[in-house]
N, C-alpha and C positions, 0 to 999 in steps of 0.2 A: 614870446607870443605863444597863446596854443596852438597846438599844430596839429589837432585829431578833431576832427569833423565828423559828426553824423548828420545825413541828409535823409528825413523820413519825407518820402515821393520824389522819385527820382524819373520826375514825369517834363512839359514841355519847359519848365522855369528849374528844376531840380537837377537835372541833368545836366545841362549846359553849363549851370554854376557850378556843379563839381567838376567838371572838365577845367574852368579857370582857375579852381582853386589848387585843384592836381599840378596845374602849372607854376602855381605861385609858391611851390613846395606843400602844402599842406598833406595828409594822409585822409582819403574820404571813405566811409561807408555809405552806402546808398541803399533805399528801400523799394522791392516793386513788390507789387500785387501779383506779380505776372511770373511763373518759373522759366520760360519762353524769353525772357529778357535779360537773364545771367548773363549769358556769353556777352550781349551788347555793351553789359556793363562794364565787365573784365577787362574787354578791350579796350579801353578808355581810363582804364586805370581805378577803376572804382572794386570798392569789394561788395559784393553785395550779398544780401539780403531780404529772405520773400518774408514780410510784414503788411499785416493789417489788420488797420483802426479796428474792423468789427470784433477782430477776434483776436486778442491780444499775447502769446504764451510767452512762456520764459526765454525763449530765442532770443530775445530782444533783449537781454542783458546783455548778452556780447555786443549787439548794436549797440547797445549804450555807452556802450565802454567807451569813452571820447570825453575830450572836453567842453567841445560845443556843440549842440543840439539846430541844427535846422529846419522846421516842421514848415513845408510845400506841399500842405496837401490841400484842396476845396472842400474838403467834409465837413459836414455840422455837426456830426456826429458828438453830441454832448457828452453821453459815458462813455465813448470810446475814448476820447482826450480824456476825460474823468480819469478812466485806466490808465493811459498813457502818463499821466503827471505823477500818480502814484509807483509808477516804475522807474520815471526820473528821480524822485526825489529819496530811492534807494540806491539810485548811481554815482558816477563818477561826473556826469553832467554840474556845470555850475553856472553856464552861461546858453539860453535857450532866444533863437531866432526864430520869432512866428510870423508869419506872410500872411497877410490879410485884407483887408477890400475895404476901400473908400466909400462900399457898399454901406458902411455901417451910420454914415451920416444922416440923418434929417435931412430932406432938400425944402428948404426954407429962399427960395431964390435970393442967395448972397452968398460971399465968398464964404467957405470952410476954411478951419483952421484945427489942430489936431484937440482946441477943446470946444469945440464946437458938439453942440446936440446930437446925441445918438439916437439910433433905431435902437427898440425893447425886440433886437433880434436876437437868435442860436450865436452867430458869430461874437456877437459882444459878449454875452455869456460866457464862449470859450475862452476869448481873449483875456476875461480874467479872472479863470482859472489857471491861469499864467502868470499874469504881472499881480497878482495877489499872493502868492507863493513863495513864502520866503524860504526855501533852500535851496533856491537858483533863481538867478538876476535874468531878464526877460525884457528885450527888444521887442516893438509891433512894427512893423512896415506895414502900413497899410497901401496898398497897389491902386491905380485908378485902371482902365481899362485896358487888358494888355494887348501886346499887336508886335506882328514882326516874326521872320522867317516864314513858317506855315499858316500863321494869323494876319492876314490879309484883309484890310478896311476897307477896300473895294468890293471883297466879297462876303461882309458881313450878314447883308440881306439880298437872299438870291428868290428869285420864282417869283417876282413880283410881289414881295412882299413891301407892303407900306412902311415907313420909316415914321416912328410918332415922333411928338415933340420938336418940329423940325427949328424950332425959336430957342431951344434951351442949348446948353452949352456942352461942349466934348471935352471930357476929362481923359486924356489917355496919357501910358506911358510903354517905349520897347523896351523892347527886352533884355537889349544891351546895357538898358540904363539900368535895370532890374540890378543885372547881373554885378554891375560895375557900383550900385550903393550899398547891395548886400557886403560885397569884399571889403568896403572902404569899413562900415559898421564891424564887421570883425578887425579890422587891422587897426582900428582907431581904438580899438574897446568900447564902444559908444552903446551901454547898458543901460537897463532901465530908461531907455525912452522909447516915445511912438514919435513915427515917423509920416508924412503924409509923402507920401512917390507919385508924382503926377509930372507929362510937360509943361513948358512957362507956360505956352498959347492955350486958349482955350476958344478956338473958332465954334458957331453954331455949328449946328446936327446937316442943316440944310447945306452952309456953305462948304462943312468937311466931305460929307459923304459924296456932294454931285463934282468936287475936285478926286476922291479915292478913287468910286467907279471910273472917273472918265481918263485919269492914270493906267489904266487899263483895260479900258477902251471898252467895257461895259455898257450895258442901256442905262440910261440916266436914273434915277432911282425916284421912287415915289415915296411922297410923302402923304402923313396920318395929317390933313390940316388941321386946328384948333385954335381956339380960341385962346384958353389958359395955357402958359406956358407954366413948365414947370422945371427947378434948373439948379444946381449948386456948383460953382467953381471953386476946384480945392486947388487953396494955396500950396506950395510947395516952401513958403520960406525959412521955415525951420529948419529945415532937410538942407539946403544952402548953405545957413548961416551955420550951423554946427559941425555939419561934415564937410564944410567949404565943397562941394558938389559942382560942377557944371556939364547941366546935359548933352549927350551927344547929341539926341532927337531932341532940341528943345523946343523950334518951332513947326509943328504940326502939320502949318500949309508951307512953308518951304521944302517939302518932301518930296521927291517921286517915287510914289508908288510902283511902279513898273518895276524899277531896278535899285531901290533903295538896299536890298538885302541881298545883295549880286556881290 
């Protein structure tokens, strides 16, 4: 199995998987934007690395130096990944892990499936400048909405802010589980595919949120009412069936908020 790992953002989902994978023997590099962040990472086991998307130089060759590539970053940044593929595809990289959002689907009120319609969005664009690249083989996880630890769904919308679409449906997944399919896709070798990351359940917006807030004893939340509802529930069953997977968080309203991450 490879066992050298480069993690580019080694931010709220970045960091935590290197800590697991430190565990599971692997060797991790890790990248921050931040020089203020070295020692946190040292400590933990990570080597690190001040890198960024914007500005790409040759430092990042020794990053590269690894087998597999994990890219946890939220940028859309189109030429800066542009850059970024052109420096893998002069490394020692041959197997590349990109994290990506469930964002990129059509919501067409029906379930998604990973070939389900896409948005003519920056993320799709990126995504393949990836899996079009034939000098290294490319995983997509695409993420639904994440949660857990410091991300807290009772305190998603604070100051009385309205809550729209309270009829359309909650696609989320923690963190845990994040962390727990990415390892399984490396230890499997499970390349060249996209993946959809979501829990089973998929409760509405109305009945998840006034159980998050009142798990924590929040004011009940308002909602944006409407008419039109608008809504896509992404499947998970691929991700299942392949990587035989079963979520820790899998159903959404059997949670307690309060103390679920205690």
């Amino acid at each position: 199995m490879n066992k050298n790992i480069s993690i580019l953002g080694c931010g709220w989902l970045g960091k935590p998987l290197a800590i697991k994978l430190i565990k599971e023997g692997f060797t991790v590099k890790g990248s921050t934007t931040t020089p203020g962040k070295f020692e946190e990472l040292k400590n933990v086991g990570i080597q690190p690395f001040l890198i960024s998307l914007e500005n790409i130089s040759d430092i990042i060759n020794d990053f590269l130096n690894a087998d597999i590539l994990i890219v946890a970053l939220p940028s859309k940044n189109y030429e800066g990944f542009k850059n970024l593929v052109h420096f893998i595809e002069k490394s020692s990289i041959k197997k590349v892990l990109f994290i990506s959002s469930t964002s990129v689907y059509v919501s067409k009120n029906k379930v998604v499936t990973e070939d389900s319609e896409l948005q003519n969005s920056p993320l799709v664009t990126i995504e393949n400048l990836f899996t079009k690249n034939i000098s290294f083989e490319t995983t997509i996880v695409r993420f639904a909405g994440l949660f857990g630890y410091d991300r807290t769904p009772g305190n998603f919308f604070k100051s009385g802010r309205s809550i729209p679409n309270p009829e359309g449906f909650v696609n989320m997944i923690h963190q845990d589980d994040c962390i727990s399919i990415l390892e399984k896709i490396i230890k499997k070798n499970s390349w060249n595919k996209i993946y959809n990351a979501c829990a089973d359940t998929h409760p509405t917006r109305r009945d998840y949120y006034i159980k998050t807030k009142e798990d924590l004893g929040n004011e009940p939340p308002v909602f944006a009412e409407t008419e039109t509802t608008i809504f896509k529930i992404i499947s998970n069953s691929k991700l299942k069936s392949v990587l035989n997977y079963k979520f820790k968080y899998s159903d959404l309203m059997d949670i307690d908020y309060a103390n679920f991450d205690s």
